[in-house]
matplotlib code that plots the C-alpha trace (Angstrom):
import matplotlib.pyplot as plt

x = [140.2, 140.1, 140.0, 136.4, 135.4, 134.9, 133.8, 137.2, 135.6, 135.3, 138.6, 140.7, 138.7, 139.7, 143.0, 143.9, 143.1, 144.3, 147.6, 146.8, 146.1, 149.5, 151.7, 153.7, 155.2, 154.9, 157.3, 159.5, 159.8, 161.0, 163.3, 164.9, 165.2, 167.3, 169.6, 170.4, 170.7, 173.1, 174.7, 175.8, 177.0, 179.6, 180.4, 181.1, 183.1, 184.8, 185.9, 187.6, 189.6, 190.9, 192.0, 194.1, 195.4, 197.0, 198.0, 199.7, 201.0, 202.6, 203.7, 207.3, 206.7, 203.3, 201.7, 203.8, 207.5, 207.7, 208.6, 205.8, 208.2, 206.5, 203.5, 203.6, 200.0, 198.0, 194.5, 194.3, 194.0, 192.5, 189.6, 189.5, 188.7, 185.9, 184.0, 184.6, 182.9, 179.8, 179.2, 178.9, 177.3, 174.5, 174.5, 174.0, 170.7, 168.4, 169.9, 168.9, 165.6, 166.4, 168.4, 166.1, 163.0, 165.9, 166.3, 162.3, 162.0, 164.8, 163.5, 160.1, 161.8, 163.5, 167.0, 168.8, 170.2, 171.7, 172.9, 176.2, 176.5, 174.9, 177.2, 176.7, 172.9, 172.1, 169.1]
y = [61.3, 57.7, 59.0, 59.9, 56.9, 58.9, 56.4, 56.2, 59.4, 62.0, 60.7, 61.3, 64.7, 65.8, 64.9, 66.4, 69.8, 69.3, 69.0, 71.9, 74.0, 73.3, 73.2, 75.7, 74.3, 70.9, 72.5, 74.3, 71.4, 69.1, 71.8, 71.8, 67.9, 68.2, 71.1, 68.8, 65.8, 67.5, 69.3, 66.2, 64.5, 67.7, 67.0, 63.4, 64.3, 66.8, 64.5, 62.4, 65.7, 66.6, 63.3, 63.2, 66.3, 66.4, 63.3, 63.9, 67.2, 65.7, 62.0, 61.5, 58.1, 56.5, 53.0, 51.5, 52.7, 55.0, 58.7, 61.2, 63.6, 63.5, 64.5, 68.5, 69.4, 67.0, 68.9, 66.7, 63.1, 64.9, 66.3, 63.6, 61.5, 64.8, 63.3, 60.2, 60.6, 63.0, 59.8, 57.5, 60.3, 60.6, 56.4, 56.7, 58.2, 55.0, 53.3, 55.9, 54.2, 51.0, 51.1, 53.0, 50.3, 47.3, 48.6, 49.2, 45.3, 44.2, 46.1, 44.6, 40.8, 42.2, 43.1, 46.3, 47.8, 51.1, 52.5, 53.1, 49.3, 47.4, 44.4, 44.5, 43.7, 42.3, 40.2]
z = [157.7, 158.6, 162.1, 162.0, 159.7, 156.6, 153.1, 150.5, 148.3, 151.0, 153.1, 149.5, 148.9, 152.5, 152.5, 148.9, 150.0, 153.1, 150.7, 148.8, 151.5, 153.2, 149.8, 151.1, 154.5, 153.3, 150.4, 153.1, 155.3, 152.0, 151.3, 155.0, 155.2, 151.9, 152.4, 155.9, 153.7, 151.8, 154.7, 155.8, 152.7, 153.0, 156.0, 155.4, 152.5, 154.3, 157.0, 154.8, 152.9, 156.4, 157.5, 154.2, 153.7, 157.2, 156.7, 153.1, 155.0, 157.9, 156.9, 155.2, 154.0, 153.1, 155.0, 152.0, 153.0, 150.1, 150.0, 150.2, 148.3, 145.1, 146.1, 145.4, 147.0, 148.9, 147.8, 144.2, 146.3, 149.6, 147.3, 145.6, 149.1, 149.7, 146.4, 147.4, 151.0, 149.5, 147.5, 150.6, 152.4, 149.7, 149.8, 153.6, 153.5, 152.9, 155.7, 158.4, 158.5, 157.7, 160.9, 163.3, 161.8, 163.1, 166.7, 167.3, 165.9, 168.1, 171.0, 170.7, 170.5, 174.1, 173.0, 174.4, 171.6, 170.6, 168.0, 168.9, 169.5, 167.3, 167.4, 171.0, 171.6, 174.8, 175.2]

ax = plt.figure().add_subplot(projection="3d")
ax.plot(x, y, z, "-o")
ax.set_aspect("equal")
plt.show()
């Protein structure tokens, strides 16, 4: 709307039935971009169930020395870690941007950066 150097009035008329008109995918995209949100907070959480429940099931004595013998069933602290993990998955969300808006600013000041190594900018 600001494209063709519409006044405030007609710009804001254009563009709220251009919103009304497309309600529906606008609604279906929203709906997509949360069910992958929350895709991945399972994911993370389930991540963090595996890595304990194996190694509940598979270790005889904890990082401490002590006897894993007590514990019957290594689902009550593994799913306990899942719940824990959805949490940080759910956290994790703001930061996407916050991290992608980082490298384009680092980039322009002329460092190579990545995202798998963020520590290791060169530049």
């Amino acid at each position: 709307m600001g494209i063709w150097g519409d006044d405030y009035m007609t710009a804001a008329k254009k563009a709220f039935f251009l919103d009304l008109r497309h309600q529906g995918r606008i609604g279906l995209v929203d709906d997509a971009v949360s069910f992958l949100l929350g895709l991945q907070e399972v994911a993370t959480g389930f991540v963090g169930f595996l890595v304990v429940y194996v190694l509940i099931l598979y270790m005889d004595t904890n990082f401490f020395g002590e006897s894993m013998k007590f514990v019957e069933t290594p689902f009550g602290p593994a799913f306990f870690v899942f719940y824990i993990g959805a949490i940080i998955g759910k956290v994790a969300h703001p930061l996407f941007p916050l991290v992608n808006i980082h490298l384009d600013i680092l980039g322009k000041l002329g460092h190579d950066c990545k995202v798998s190594s963020l520590l290791l900018c060169n530049g």
